[in-house]
C-alpha positions as CSV (number, residue, x, y, z in Angstrom):
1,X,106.9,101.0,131.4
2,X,103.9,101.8,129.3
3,X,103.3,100.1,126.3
4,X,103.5,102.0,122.9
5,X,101.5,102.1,119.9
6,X,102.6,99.9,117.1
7,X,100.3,100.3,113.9
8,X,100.7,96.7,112.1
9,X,100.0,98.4,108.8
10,X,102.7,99.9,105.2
11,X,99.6,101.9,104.1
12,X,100.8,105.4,103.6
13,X,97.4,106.3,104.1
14,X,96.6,104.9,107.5
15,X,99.8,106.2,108.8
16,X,98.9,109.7,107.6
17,X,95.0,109.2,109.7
18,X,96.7,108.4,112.9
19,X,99.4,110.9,112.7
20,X,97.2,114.1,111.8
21,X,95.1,112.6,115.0
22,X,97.9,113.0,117.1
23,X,99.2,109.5,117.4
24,X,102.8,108.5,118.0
25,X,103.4,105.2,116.6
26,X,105.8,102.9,115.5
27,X,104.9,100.8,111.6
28,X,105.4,97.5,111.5
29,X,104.2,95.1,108.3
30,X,102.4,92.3,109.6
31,X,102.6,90.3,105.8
32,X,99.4,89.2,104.8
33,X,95.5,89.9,105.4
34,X,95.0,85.9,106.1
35,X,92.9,83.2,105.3
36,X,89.5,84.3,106.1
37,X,87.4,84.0,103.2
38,X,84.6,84.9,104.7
39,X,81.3,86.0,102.7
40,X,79.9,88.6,105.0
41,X,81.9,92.3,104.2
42,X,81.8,93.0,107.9
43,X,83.1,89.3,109.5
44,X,85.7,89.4,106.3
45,X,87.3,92.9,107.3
46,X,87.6,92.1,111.1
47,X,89.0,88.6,110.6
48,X,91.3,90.2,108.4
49,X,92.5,93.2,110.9
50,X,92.3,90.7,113.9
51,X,94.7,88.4,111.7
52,X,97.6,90.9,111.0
53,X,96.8,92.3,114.8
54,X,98.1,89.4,116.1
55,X,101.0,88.8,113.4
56,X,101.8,92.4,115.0
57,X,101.5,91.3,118.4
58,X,103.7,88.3,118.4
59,X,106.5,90.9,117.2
60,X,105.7,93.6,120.4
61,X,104.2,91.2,122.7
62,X,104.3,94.1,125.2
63,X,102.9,96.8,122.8
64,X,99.5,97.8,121.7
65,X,98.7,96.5,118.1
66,X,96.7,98.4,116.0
67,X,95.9,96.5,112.5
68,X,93.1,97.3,109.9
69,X,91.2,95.6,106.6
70,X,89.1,97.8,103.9
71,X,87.4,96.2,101.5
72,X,84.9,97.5,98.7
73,X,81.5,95.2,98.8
74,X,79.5,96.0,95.2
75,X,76.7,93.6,95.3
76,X,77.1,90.9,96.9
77,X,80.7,90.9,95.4
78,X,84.0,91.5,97.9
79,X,86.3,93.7,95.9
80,X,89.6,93.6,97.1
81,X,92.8,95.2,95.8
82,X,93.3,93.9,92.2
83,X,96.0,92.1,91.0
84,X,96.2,93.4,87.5
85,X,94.9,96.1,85.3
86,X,92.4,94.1,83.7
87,X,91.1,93.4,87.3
88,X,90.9,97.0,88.2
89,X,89.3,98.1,85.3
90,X,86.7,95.4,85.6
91,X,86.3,96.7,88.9
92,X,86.1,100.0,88.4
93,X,83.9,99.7,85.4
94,X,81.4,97.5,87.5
95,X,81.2,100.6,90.1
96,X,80.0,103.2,87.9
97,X,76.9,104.3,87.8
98,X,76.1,103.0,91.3
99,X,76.4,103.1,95.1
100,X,78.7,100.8,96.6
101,X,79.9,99.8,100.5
102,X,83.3,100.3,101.8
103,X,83.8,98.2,104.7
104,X,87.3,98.7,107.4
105,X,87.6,96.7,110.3
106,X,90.0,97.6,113.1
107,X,91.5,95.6,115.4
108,X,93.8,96.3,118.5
109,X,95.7,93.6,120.1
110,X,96.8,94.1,123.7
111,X,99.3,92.3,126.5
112,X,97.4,90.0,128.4
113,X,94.0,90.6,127.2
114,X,91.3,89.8,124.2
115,X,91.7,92.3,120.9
116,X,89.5,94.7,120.7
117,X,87.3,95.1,117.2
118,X,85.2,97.8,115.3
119,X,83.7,97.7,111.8
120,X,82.5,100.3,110.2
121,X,81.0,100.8,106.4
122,X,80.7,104.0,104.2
123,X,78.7,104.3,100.9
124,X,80.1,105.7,98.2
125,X,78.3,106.7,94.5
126,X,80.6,106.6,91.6
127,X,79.5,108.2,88.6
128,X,80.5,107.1,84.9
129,X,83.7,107.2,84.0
130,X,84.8,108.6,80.7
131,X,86.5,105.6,79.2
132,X,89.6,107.7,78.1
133,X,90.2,109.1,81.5
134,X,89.4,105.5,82.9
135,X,92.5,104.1,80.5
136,X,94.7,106.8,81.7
137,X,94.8,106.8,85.3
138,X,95.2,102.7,84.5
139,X,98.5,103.5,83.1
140,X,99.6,104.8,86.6
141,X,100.3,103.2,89.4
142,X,97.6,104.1,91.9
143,X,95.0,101.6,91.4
144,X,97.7,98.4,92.4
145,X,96.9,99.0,96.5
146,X,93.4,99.8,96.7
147,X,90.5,98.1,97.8
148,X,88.4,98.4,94.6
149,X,91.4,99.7,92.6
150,X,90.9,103.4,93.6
151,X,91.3,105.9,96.2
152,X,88.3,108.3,96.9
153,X,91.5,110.9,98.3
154,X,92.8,110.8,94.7
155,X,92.5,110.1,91.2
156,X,88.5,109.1,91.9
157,X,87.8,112.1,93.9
158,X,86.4,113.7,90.7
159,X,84.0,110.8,89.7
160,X,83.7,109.5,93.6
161,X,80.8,110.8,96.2
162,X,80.7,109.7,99.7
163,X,76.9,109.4,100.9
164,X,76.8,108.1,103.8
165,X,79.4,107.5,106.7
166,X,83.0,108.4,107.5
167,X,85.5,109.4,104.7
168,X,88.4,108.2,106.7
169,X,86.1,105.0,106.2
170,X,86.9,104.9,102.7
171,X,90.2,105.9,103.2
172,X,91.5,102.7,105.4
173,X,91.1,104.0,109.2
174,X,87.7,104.8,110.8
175,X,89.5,107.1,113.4
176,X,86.6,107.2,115.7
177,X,86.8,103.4,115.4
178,X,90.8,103.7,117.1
179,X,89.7,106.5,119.8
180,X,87.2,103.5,121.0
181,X,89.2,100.7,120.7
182,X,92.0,102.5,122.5
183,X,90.0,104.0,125.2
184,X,88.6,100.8,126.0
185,X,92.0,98.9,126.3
186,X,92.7,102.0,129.0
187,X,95.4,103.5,126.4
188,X,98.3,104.8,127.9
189,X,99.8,108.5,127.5
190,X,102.6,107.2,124.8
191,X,100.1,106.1,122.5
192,X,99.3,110.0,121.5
193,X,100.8,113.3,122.4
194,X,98.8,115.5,125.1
């Protein structure tokens, strides 16, 4: 029988990427990133993604796992999702004006075999904020699950400019990231339609 696609992720988001790609999949939440703390964006993200990969995998031990980390690296500072408004104001406010790194690693767990792993990084220019706009969208909700305390599909669309690298990137999901990683793990015809 040929294994299926489990993506080892809640985010709305990512779950939108790999379904307009054509994916069937099945969610599953792996809990936390983990306990890598580590310093460089790239290491941090992958260690991250491998971590919940193989939370995933220990649940389908027969499946492929696909798990992934975004993280927003301003310099020299990881900025994760923040805890509180004050956080995500602080964050936001320490964006604008400047370009910033997003960093998502991806990470596929397999049967019998090594994970897979692929980092990529974007870079985004925020411009400034108009503090009264800033204090509004912080009365909302969609700042509490975001790398950096925004989404460049929403709210920050109108203040947020991607210069270099994927926008899926920003987003969570470097899809050309998952057509590698699966195509190197020999993915089977369940994992996407046609």
């Amino acid at each position: 029988m040929a294994a299926h696609l489990i993506l080892a992720s809640t985010s709305p988001r990512r779950q939108q990427i790999l379904a307009a790609a054509g994916y069937r999949f099945v969610v599953h939440d792996p809990g936390p990133d983990g306990p890598g703390k580590e310093g460089d964006p790239a290491a941090r993200v992958l260690g991250h993604a491998q971590h919940k990969a193989l939370a995933g995998a220990r649940a389908f031990p027969a499946d492929l796992v696909l798990a992934a980390d975004t993280l927003v690296w301003n310099r020299g500072e990881v900025l994760g999702k923040p805890a509180d408004v004050a956080t995500a104001r602080a964050m936001l406010q320490g964006l604008q004006g400047q370009e910033h790194q997003v960093w998502t690693g991806a990470c596929l767990a397999r049967p019998d075999a090594p994970p897979l792993l692929a980092a990529s990084c974007a870079r985004v220019r925020f411009a400034v904020i108009p503090a009264e706009a800033l204090e509004t969208y912080l009365t909302g909700s969609e700042w509490c699950d975001k790398a950096g305390g925004y989404g460049i599909q929403g709210w920050a669309g109108r203040w947020a400019e991607l210069v270099a690298g994927s926008l899926d990137t920003v987003i969570g999901l470097h899809l050309a990231d998952v057509q590698k990683l699966l195509s190197s793990a020999g993915a089977c015809p369940d994992a996407a339609n046609g």
